[in-house]
Every structure is written in C-alpha cells, then in structure tokens.
C-alpha positions in Angstrom: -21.5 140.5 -12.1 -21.8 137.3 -10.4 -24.2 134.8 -12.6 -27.5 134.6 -10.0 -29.8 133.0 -13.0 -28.0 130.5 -15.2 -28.8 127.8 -12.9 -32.6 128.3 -13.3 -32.8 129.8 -16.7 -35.7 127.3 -18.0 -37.9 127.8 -14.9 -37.0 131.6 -14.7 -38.6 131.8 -18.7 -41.7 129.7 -17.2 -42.5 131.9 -14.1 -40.8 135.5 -14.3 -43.9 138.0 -15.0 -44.5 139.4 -18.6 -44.2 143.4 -18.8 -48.0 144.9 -19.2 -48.9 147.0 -22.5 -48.8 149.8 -20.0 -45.2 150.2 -19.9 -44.9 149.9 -23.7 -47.5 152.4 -24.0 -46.1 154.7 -21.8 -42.2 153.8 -23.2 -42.7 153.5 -26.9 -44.7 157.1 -27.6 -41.1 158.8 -26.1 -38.5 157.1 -28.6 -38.1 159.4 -31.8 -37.1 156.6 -33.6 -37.9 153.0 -34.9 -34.6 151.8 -36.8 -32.7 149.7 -33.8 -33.2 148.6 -30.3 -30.9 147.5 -27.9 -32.5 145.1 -24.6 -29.6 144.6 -22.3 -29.8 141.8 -20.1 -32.7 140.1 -21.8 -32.4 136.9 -20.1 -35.4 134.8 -22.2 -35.5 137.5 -25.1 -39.1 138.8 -23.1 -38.6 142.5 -23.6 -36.7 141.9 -27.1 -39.7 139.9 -28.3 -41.7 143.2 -27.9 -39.7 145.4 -29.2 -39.0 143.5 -32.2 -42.5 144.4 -33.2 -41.9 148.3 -33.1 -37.9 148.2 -34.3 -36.0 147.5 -37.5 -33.6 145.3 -35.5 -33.2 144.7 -32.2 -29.9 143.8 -30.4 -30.4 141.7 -27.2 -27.4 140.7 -24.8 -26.9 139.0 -21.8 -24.2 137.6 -19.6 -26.0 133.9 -19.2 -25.7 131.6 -22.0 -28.2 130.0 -20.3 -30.6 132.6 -20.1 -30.2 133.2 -24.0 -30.9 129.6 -25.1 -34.6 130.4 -24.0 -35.2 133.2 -26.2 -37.4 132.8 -29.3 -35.6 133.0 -32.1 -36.9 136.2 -34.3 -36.1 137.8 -38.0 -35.1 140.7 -36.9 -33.5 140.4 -33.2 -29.9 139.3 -32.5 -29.1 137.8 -29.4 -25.2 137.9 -28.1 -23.4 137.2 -25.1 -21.9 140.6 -23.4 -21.6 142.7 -20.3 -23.5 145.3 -20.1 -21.0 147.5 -19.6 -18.4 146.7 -22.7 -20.5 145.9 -25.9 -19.2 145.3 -29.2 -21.5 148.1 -30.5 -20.9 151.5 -32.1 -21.3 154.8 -31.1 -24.9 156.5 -31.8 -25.8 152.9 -32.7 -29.5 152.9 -30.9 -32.9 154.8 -30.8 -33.5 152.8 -27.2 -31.7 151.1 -24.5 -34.3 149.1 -22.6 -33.0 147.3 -19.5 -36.2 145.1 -17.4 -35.2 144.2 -13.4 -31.7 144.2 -14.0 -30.0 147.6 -13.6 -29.0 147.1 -10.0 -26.5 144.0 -11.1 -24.6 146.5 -13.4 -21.7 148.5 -12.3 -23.4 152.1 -12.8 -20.6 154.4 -13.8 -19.5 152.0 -16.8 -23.1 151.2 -17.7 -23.8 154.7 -18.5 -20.7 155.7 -19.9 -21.9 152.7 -22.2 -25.4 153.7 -22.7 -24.0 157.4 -23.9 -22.0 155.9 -26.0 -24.6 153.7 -28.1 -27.4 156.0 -27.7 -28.1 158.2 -30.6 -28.6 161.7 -30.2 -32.0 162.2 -29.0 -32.1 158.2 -28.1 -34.0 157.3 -24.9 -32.6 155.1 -21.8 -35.5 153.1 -19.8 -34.6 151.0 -17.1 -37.9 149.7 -15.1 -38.1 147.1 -11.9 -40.8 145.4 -9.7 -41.0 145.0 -6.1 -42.1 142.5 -3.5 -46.0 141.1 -5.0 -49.2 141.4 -2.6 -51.7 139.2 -2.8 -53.6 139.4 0.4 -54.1 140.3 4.0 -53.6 136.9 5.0 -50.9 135.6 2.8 -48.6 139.2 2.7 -46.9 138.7 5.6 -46.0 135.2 5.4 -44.3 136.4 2.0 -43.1 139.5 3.6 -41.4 137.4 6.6 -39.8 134.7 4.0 -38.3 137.7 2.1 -37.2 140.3 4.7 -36.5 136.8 7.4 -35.8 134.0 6.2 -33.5 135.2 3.1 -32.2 138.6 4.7 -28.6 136.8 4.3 -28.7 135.6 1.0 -30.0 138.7 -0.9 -27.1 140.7 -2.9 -26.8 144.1 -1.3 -27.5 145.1 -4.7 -30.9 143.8 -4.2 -31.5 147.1 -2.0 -32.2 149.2 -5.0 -35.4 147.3 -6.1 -36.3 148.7 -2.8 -35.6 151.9 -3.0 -36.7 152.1 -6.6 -33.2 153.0 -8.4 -33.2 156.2 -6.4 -29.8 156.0 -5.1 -28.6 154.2 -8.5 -27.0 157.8 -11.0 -29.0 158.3 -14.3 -27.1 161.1 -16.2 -29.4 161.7 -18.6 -32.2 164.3 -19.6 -35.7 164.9 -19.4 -36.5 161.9 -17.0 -39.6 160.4 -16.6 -40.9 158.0 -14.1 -43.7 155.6 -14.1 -45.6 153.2 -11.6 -47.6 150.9 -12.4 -49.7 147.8 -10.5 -49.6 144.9 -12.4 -51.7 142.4 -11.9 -52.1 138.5 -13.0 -54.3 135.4 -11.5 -51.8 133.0 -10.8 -52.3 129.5 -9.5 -50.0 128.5 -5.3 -48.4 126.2 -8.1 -47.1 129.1 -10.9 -46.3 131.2 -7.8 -44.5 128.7 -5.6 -42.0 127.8 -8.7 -41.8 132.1 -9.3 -40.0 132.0 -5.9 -37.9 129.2 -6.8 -36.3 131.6 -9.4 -35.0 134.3 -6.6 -31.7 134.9 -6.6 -32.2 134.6 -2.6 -33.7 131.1 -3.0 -30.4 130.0 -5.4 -28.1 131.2 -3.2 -29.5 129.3 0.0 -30.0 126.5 -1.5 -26.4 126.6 -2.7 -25.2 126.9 1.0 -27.3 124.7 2.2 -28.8 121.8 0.2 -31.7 122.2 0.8 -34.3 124.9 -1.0 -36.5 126.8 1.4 -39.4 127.3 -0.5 -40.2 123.8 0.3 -40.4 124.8 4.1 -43.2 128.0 3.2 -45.1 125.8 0.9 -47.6 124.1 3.0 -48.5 127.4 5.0 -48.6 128.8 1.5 -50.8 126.3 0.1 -53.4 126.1 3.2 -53.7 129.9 3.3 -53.6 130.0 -0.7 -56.4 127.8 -1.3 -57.7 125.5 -4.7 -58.5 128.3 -6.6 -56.4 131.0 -8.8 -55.7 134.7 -6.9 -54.5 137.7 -7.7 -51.3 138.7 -7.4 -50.2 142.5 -8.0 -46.4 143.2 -8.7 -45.4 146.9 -8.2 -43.7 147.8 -11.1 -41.7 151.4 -11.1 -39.5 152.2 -14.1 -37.8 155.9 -15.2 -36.7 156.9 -18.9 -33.9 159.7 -20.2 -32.8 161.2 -23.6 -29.3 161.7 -24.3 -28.9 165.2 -25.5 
C-alpha cells in the first residue's frame, strides 16, 4: 500500500473528523462480545480510543509509524505496526474488526482472508467511509471543482470506492448491514482549509509539483466562507458482517 499519510500525520490527527456516537450506537449493540477489539489502520488511535471504552483490550495497527506516534497512549489498547493483510494475530482472536476510511487502500482478497481468520465465530466486521463534505450552495461547487478538477490526476484510483460507497469492494461475510449517516460539525475556513491539506490528492500534487494547491482555492474560499464558523456535513456510509 503506498504510504499517502505519513508526511502529514500531525496535521491529519488535528483536522480529520471524529466518528459521531451514531455510528457507535448503531455498531456496538451488533458485537456479541466485549473481550478484544481489533482497529485496523488506526492512524492517530481515533477509533481505538473509543473502543477501548467498550473492550477488554483493543489491538490497533497501522502501516505509518507516523500515524501511530499520534495516538494516545491507553491501559488497555496496543498499538503495532502491520499490514492489514498479514497480522501477527491468532485465529478467532477478535469479537470486532473495525476499519474507519481506509478499506479501499487494502488489497481485498487478503484483507478478508485476514479478517476470517481473526474473527471469532460470531465476530462482526465494520468497515465505514465519508464522502465529499457540503457546506453550501455557494461554496459546494468551488469544492466540488477542486476535487473532481483540479486533483482528478492525483487521486489513487482506489479513491473511486469512497465514491461508490464500497459497493464494488467483496465483503464475504453474513448478515450485512449498512448505515448512512450526515455528520455534521461547525468548523472555522481556517480548520477546514488545513482538513484539505491532509488529502492524499493534495500530498501527492504537491509532491509533483512544489507547490500545494490549497493555497490557490484559499482566497475564493475565504471570501465566499466568511468570519464566522459554518456547517459542514460529511456523508458518512459504513456496512457490518458476522463471520459464521
């Protein structure tokens, strides 16, 4: 999996979006059990930090060393550097496998050969996203045009799946559920100017070219954007399956 998110591992714990209780309300009610917990690619430890309130340990791994020296450190969660497709774990190791915007990196085949493997009977998968934000009828198409325009060449093609919310990616498991959810927090033109500075997009242009390009949007962004906080709602889709 090429490494997207080492390079702004501080700034992508700063202004990546928290998970609402309404995906752990929905999730937590459909996992039988509470011993252990598995977040794969945790990046800061956001997820992990969560769980480690509902779980008897929680295992959290990543492939960015970076990424893991911004988790919180916690009693009860281990964080270790691994692919999400070969882990050191054993079989029927985990009541959940939780993975948060990050499936679509993972080479699906292997993943889930590796989720089987660790889940416990009965165990539940959840893998959730979120899509392009809105914020208004003003400001949505300069963000749509930035995204679709003036990144179309730097997106993974992986990136497609967000899109097409994990439809096309295989999910061999049973009794799948889906959720959607609009999730939605008053941000300042500051907090969101530096979110897109953490896009994978934005890394890789800037590593082409020098120069970043959310410095070109900013001051349309910031005249149509105004002094004040707005809201900004993140579409956030997500499915969950039981091994049987």
């Amino acid at each position: 999996m090429l490494d997207r998110f080492s390079s702004q591992a501080a700034e992508y714990a700063r202004y990546r979006i928290s998970y609402p209780l309404a995906l752990y309300q929905w999730l937590l009610p459909r996992v039988p059990g509470r011993a252990r917990a598995w977040d794969c690619a945790t990046g800061n430890g956001q997820v992990a930090t969560v769980l480690a309130g509902h779980f008897g340990q929680v295992e959290a791994t990543d492939s960015s060393a970076a990424q893991l020296a911004q988790a919180p450190a916690l009693p009860n969660v281990r964080y270790q550097l691994s692919p999400a497709e070969a882990t050191p774990f054993a079989a029927g190791s985990f009541d959940l496998i939780t993975v948060g915007q990050a499936v679509h990196w993972f080479e699906p085949a292997a993943f889930n050969q590796e989720a089987r493997r660790v889940l416990r009977p009965g165990g539940v998968l959840a893998e959730w996203g979120y899509d392009l934000a809105t914020i208004s009828p003003e400001l949505d198409p300069l963000l749509r045009h930035f995204h679709d325009h003036t990144l179309e060449r730097y997106w993974d093609a992986q990136r497609q799946h967000i899109g097409e919310r994990y439809a096309r990616l295989p999910f061999p498991f049973a009794q799948v559920e889906t959720l959607e959810l609009a999730d939605q927090h008053q941000v300042s033109v500051e907090w969101f100017l530096s979110y897109l500075r953490t896009w994978s997009s934005v890394v890789k242009y800037e590593q082409q070219h020098g120069r970043n390009p959310v410095e070109a949007l900013a001051p349309a962004l910031m005249r149509l954007w105004g002094p004040a906080a707005r809201t900004v709602t993140f579409p956030i889709f997500g499915r969950l399956g039981v091994k049987q």
